[in-house]
N, C-alpha and C positions, 0 to 999 in steps of 0.2 A: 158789105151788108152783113146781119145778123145772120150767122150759121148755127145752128141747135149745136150744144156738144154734151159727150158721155160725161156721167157723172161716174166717175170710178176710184175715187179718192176716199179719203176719211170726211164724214160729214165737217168736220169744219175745212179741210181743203176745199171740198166741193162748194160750200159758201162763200168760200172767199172768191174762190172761180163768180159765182153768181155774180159777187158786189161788182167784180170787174166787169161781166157782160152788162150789168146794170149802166154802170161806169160810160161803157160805150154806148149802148144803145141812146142814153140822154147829154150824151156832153154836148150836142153841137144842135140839142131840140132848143127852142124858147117855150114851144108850146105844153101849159100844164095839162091837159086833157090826153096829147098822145104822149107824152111822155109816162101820163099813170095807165094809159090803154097798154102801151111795154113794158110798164111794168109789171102790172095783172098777169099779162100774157104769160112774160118770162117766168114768174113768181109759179104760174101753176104747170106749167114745161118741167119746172123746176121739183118741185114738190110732189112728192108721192101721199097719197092716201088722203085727200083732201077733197070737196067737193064744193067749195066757193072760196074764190080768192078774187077779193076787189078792197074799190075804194068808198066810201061816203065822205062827203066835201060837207064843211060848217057852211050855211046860208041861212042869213033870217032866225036865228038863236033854234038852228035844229040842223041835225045830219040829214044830209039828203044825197038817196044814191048816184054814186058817179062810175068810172069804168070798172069792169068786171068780169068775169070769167066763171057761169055757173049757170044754175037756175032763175029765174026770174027769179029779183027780191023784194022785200021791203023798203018802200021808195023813203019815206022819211023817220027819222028816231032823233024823238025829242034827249036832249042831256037829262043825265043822271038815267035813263030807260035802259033796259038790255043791257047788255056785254059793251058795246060802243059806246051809250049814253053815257054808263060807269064810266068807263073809257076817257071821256072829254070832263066830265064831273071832277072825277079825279085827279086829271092831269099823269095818269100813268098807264103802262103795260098792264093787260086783263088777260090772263092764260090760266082759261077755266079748262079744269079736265073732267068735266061732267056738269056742261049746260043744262042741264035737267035742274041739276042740285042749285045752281046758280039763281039767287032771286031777281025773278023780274023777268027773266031771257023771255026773247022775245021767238018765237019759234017762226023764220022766217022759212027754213027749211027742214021739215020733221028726221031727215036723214040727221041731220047733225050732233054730234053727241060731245064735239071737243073745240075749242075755239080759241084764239088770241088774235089780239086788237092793239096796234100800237096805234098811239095818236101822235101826229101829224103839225107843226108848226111853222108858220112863216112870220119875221118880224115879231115872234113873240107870242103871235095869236095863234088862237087854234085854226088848224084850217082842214081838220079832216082827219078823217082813219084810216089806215091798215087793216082789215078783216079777211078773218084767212079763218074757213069752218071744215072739219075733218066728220067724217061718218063713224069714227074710231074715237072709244073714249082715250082721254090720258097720253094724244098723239104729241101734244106740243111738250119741248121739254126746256130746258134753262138753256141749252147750246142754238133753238131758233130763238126762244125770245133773244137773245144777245144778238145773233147773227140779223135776224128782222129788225133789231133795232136798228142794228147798221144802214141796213139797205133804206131804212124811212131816211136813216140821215142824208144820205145821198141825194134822195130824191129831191128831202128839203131843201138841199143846197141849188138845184134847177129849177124849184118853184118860186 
């Protein structure tokens, strides 16, 4: 079973540790629901200085919340809305280091002052996001967008 372990490495060892517990925890799930509920979980185990980390799932041509790890949030966001909507509009990584300044953000949780959103594909299509909100402006830097992009791949590969 899943045992917590220290993080005492250089930030990218310690993500690569991550990918691997990631690795594990979904190799032998089918199911897409607990496999993103582990990985929310691990994701914010993992993660220092953060205070939401979940998913939103594509349904019905609009983000609608799915597992998570935080405050209650905003249950649907239309494309192209918010940091997320960019997000699926785009077709790319959103690593805003001052939601505030960001247009459109959609203030689901007033602590939050930092954010990135990778998006999420199965078979090509969209099928969801990455959302991970920090209380700390300017927390996300080039070394998690790379590493978070990692961890979405993996995921993609069990959904």
């Amino acid at each position: 079973m899943f045992q917590s372990e220290l993080y005492t490495g250089t930030k990218h060892e310690n993500y690569d540790l991550l990918l691997k517990q990631l690795k594990a925890l979904i190799e032998d799930e089918e199911d897409d629901i607990a496999n993103l509920s582990n990985a929310s979980s691990l994701l914010n185990q993992f993660l220092d200085d953060v205070n939401w980390v979940g998913f939103y799932l594509w349904k019905q041509d609009q983000l609608v919340l799915g597992p998570f790890q935080g405050l209650p949030a905003c249950v649907r966001i239309p494309s192209g809305k918010g940091v997320c909507g960019t997000a699926i509009a785009e077709r790319k990584v959103q690593r805003v280091q001052d939601v505030h300044a960001f247009p459109g953000h959609i203030a689901c949780d007033a602590a939050s002052q930092s954010e990135i959103v990778v998006p999420i594909y199965k078979n090509n299509e969209v099928y969801g996001v990455l959302d991970i909100d920090s209380p700390s402006k300017g927390r996300f830097d080039e070394v998690d967008e790379e590493f978070l992009t990692k961890f979405v791949e993996i995921l993609q590969n069990h959904l």
